[in-house]
N, C-alpha and C positions, 0 to 999 in steps of 0.2 A: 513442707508444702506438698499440697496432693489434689488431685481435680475431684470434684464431687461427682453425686452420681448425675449429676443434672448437665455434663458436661457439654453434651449434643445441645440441650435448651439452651445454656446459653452463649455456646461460640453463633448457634442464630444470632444473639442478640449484638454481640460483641464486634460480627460481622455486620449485620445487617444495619446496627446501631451506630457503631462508632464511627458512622462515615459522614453522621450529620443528618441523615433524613427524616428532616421535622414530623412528616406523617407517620412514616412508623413508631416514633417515639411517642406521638400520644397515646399509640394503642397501649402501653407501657408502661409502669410506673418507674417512679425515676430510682426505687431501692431493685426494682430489676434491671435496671438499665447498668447503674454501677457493678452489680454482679456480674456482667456479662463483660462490660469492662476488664474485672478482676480475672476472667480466668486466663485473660491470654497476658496477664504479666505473671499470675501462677508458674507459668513454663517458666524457671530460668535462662531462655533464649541468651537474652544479651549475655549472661554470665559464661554461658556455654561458646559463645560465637569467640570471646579472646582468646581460646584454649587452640582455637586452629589458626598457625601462622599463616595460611594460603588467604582464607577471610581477614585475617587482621592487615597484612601485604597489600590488599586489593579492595580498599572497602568500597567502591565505587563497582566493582564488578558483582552483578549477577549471578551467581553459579545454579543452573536450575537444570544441570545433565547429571544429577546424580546417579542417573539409572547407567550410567555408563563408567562409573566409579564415584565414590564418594574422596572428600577432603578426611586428612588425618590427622588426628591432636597431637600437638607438642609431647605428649608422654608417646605418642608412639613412634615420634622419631627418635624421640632419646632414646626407647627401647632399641632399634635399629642402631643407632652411631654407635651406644654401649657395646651392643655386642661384635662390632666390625672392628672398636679399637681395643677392644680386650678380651675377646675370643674367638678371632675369626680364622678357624682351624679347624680340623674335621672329627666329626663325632669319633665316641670308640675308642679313643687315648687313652693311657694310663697315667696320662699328665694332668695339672690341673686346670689349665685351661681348654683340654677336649673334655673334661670332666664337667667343665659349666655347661658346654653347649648340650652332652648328654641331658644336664639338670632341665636347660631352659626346653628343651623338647619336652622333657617328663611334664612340666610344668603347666607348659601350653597346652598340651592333650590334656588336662583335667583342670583346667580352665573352661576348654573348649567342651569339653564333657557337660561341663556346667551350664552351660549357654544354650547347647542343645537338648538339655537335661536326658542324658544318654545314660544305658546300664553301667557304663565302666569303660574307666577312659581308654582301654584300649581298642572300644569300637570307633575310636578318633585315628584318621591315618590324613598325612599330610601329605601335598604335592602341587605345582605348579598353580592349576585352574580350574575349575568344578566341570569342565568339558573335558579335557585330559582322565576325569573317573570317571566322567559319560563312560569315554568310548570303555574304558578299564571294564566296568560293570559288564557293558553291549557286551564287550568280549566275552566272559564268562558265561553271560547269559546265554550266547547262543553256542554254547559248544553243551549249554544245560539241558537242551529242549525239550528232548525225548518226544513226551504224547502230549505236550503239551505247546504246539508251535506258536498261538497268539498271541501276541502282543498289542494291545491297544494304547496310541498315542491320540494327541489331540493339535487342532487346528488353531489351538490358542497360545502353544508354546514357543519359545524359543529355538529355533530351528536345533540349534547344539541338542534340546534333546527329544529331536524329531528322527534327525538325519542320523542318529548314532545307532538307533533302533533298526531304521527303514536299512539299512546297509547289515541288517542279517536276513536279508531276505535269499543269499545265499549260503547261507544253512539251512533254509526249509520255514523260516520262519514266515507267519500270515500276519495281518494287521487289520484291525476294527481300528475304525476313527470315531471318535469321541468329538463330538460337535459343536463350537459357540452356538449358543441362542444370538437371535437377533438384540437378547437384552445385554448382549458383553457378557453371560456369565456360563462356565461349566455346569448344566443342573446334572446330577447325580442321580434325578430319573430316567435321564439319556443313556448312562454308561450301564445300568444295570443289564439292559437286553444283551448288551454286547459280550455279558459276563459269559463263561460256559464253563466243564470240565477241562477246555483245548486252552486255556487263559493261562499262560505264562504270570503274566508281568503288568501294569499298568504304570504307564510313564506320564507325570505330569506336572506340572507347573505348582505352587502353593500359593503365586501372584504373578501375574501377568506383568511381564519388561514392559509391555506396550501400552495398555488400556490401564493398566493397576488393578484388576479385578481379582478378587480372590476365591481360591476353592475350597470347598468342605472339604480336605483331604481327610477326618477323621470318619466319616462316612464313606469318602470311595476307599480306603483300606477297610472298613468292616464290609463292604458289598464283595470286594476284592479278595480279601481273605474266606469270604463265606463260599466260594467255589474254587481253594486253594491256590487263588494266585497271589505272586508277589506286587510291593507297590516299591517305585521309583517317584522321589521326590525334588525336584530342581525347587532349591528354597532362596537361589540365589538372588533374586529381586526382591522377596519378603523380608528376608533376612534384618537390612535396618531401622523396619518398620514395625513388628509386632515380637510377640515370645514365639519363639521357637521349643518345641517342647515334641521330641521322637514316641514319648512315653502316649502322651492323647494323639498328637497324629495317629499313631500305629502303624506306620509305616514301616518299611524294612531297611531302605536305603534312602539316603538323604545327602545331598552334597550342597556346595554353598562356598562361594569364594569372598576372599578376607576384604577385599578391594574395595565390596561391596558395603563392607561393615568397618569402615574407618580404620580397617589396616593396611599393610603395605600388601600389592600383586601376591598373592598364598591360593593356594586351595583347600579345601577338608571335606572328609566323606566320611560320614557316619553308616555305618551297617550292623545291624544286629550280629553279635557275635559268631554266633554260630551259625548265618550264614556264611559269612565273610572266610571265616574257615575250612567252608566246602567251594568257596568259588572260583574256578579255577583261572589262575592268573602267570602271566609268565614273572618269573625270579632266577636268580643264580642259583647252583647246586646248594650252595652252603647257607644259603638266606634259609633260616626254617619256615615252612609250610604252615605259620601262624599268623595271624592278624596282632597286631598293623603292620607290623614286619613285612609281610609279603605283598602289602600295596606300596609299597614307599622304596620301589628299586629304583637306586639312580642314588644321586644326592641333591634334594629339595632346596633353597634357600631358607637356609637357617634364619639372617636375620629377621626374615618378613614374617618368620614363626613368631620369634619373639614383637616383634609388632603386631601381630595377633594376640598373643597374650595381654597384650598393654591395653589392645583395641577391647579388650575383654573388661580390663580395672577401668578404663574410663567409662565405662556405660556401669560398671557396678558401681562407681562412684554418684556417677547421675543419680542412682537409685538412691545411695544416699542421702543426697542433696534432696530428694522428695520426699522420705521419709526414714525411719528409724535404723540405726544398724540389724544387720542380721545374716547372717549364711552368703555366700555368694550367691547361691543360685534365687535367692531370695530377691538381693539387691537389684539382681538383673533383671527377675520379674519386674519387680516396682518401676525401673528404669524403662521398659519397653510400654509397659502400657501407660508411661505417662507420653511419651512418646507416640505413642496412639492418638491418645486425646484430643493431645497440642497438633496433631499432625490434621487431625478432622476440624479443625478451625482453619487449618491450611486448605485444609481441602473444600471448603465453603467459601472463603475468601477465593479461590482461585474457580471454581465455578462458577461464580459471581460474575467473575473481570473476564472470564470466557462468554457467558453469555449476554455481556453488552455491548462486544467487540462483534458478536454477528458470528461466533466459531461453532462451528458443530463441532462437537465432543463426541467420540467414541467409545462405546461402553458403558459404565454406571452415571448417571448423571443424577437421580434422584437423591435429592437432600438427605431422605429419610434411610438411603440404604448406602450413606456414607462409611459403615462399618464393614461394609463388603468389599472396600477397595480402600488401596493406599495412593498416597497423594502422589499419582502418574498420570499425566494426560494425554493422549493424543489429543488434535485437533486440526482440522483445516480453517482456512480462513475464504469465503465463495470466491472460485476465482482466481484465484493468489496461489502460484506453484508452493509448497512447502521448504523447499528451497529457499525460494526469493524470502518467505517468513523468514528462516530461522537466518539468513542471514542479514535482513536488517535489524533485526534485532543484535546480531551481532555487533554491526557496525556503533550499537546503540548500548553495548558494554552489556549484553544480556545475554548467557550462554545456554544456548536450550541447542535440539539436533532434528535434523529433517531425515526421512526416509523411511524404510520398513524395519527398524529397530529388530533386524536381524531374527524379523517372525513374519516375512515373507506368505506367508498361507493364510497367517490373521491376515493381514492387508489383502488380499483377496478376499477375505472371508467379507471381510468388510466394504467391499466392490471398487478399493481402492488400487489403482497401477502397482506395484512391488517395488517397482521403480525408484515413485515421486515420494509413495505414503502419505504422510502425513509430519505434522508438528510433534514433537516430544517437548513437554514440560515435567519432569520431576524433580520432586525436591525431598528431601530431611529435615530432620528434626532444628540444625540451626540456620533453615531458611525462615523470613518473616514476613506478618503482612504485608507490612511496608514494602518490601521487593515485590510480592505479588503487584500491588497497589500502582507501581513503577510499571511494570510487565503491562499488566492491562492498558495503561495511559498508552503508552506505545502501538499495544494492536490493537486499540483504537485505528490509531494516526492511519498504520496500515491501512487498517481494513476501509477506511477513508479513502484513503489515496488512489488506492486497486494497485 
């Protein structure tokens, strides 16, 4: 099963259609109408949705805060119990059960290699949360600076890796801010001026936690690297939603926590080798001066690695399920961009039931430029704290989050208190219309009621 290229035409139709609206249907002929039908049972959804006990547990609940962790399939708790009842010991033994945990690390790094289609798996280093390499990188970064102090961050990130930057400003480091447009999106004819010979580093987002908006980061690393600076990548909201691929970004460094991508609380940071080699990091005497080795002092949780790995087979499995066997790095492709697809029917459906409910949306809201953002929404309701939303909905088994989605500057940006914010709604791959469909009825009622 695989979506065509028509797939944008007809999640319109599927959405727009399948809710019964006699007018639009005549514009239509009824063999497009069933096509549009077709592509949203295309998705395996339901097949997918009994794989996670937390949705099977709760079918009556809502879960629409994936931006703040996702649900995890049955193989990757198994992966976790297996390794806690039968190897839960410390790496580096000459036994054979420190001998597994050494394997399942080896294993997960070139998994995870595959996923982020990296040079070699030992540009994969593991550890707690993709903020914990923030600050690791900051460090290094600003003990690197020399002649070249700037760093340009932007107003659209995640504060983790705003404030990890802004806090070398006692090394000498300077900062260009790289600007939202009033349209939600980073343009890449903004950050150019900011470039110079003085450009360290470019730190930024690949998808916005907040709005869903996404950046050309293969563009701002070629503008970036054309006046030798380095690029930093927070891919950690992307991550569920689309391929991951270090090789076309171009970037240098890239991190991304497991949490986010159906495994258990992990982190990972990809860096090209040879930088990772020159940057200087605290370690014990005897740790060698090598990557991955020298990001990974301390000892990580093992099991949540191997939960990464497993969060790795289940998505190459999807890929499966969509089409042909082949390579892992292959399968994952397949799996993410169907995952795309099915996710921009998501995101049509819920544009929809925002804009009946009276919500202003923040950020991309155009139909036609649904491929520039992942299904994340803010929104407010006229009137209505963001608060008061997201907790009737709560009371109403619907779990979304109110506030500044810890980007605090965007919410300024966006003339919004930091305070109150706004509405989050995000969702994944085995959320459905149907819950959308649920959602909107509700803030209706809301926005009804005041």
């Amino acid at each position: 099963m695989r979506f065509g290229a028509q797939a944008l035409h007809w999640s319109k139709l599927v959405l727009g259609l399948a809710i019964g609206n006699s007018r639009d249907l005549s514009r239509f002929g009824a063999k497009e109408f069933q096509k549009g039908q077709n592509l949203n049972s295309e998705f395996p959804v339901a097949n997918l949705r009994v794989l996670f006990p937390a949705l099977k547990k709760s079918p009556d609940f809502v879960f629409f805060d994936n931006a703040a962790g996702a649900q995890i399939p049955q193989c990757v708790l198994d992966a976790v119990t297996s390794h806690l009842v039968n190897c839960n010991v410390q790496r580096g033994g000459p036994y054979e059960k420190s001998q597994q945990v050494d394997a399942i690390v080896a294993q997960t790094r070139r998994s995870v290699c595959d996923l982020v289609n990296a040079f070699h798996p030992d540009e994969i280093a593991f550890g707690m949360n993709a903020t914990s390499f923030m600050r690791m990188v900051s460090l290094g970064v600003g003990q690197t600076l020399g002649g070249r102090p700037e760093i340009v961050v932007t107003d659209m990130d995640h504060e983790a890796n705003v404030a990890t930057w802004l806090a070398l400003e006692k090394d000498g480091a300077r900062f260009r801010w790289w600007r939202m447009r009033d349209n939600g999106k980073l343009h890449v004819g903004d950050l150019v001026p900011l470039l110079s010979p003085a450009t360290r580093l470019v730190a930024c987002t690949v998808a916005s936690n907040a709005i869903g908006s996404i950046v050309d980061v293969a563009e701002v690393s070629k503008h970036a690297h054309a006046v030798g600076a380095e690029v930093f990548l927070d891919c950690v909201h992307y991550a569920p939603h689309g391929v991951i691929d270090v090789q076309k970004f171009g970037c240098d460094y890239l991190v991304c926590s497991g949490y986010k991508v159906f495994s258990p609380h992990m982190g990972f940071l990809w860096g090209r080798h040879e930088l990772l080699k020159q940057l200087p990091t605290f370690r014990e005497d005897f740790i060698p001066d090598e990557p991955p080795g020298k990001l990974e002092v301390g000892t990580f949780v093992y099991e949540n690695v191997a939960g990464m790995d497993a969060a790795v087979s289940y998505l190459a499995k999807l890929g499966e399920r969509v089409g042909d066997n082949a390579q892992l790095r292959a399968r994952l492709v397949r799996a993410m961009d169907a995952i795309r697809e099915y996710e921009q029917v998501l995101s049509l459906e819920m544009l929809r039931v925002l804009q009946d409910a009276g919500a202003e949306v923040y950020g991309i809201r155009e139909q036609g430029q649904l491929s520039q953002r992942v299904p994340t929404f803010s929104f407010n309701l006229r009137g209505i704290p963001p608060g008061r939303v997201a907790s009737e909905l709560a009371r109403n088994n619907i779990g979304v989050r109110g506030g500044h989605m810890y980007a605090p500057r965007l919410m300024q940006r966006l003339g919004l208190d930091p305070k109150s914010g706004a509405v989050r709604a995000s969702l994944a791959h085995y959320n459905t219309v149907e819950e959308i469909r649920r959602f909107g009825e509700l803030l209706r009622k809301i926005a009804v009621q005041g």
